[in-house]
C-alpha positions in Angstrom: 0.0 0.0 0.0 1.1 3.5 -0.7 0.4 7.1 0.0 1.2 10.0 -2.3 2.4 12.9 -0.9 3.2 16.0 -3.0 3.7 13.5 -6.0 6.1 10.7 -4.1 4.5 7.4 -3.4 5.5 6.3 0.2 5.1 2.8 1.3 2.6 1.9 4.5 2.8 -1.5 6.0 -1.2 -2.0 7.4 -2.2 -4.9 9.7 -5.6 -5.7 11.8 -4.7 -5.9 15.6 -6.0 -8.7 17.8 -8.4 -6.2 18.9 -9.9 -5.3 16.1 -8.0 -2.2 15.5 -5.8 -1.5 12.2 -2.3 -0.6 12.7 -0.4 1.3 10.5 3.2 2.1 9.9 5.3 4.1 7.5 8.7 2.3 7.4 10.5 5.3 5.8 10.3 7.3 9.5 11.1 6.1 13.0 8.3 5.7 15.3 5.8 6.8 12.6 2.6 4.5 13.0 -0.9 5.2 14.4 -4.4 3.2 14.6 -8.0 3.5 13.5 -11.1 1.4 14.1 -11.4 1.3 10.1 -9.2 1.6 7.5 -10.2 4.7 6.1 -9.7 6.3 9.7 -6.4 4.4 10.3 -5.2 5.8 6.7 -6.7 9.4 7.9 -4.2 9.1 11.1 -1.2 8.1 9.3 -1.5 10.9 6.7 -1.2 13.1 9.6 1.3 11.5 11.2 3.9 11.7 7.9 2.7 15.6 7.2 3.6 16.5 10.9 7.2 14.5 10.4 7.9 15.7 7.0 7.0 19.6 8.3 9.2 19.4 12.0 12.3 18.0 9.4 11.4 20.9 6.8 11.8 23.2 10.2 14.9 21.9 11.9 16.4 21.8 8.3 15.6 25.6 8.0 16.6 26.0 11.6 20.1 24.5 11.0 20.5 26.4 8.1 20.7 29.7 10.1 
């Protein structure tokens, strides 16, 4: 499974949980996964989760740069 973002196709790894839940992770980041009762909602989540990574690197890459 993939998810584009700003034209780049990143990979997702998606599994259902004993408890009914499904998990979601994005292999590229560390510690980037979340959950959702459904898919659609655990897809939801894990979009957030990579646009709030890939904007703190975009900031401490502009911070480092100063």
């Amino acid at each position: 499974m993939k998810f584009t973002h700003f034209n780049k196709q990143i990979p997702l790894i998606m599994e259902k949980g004993r408890d009914g839940f499904y998990v979601v992770e994005c292999p590229l980041f560390d510690g980037c996964y979340t959950q959702g009762k459904t898919i659609d909602e655990a897809l939801h989540n894990i979009k957030e989760v990579i646009e709030l990574i890939i904007g703190e690197k975009k900031s401490a890459f502009t911070l480092s740069r100063c």
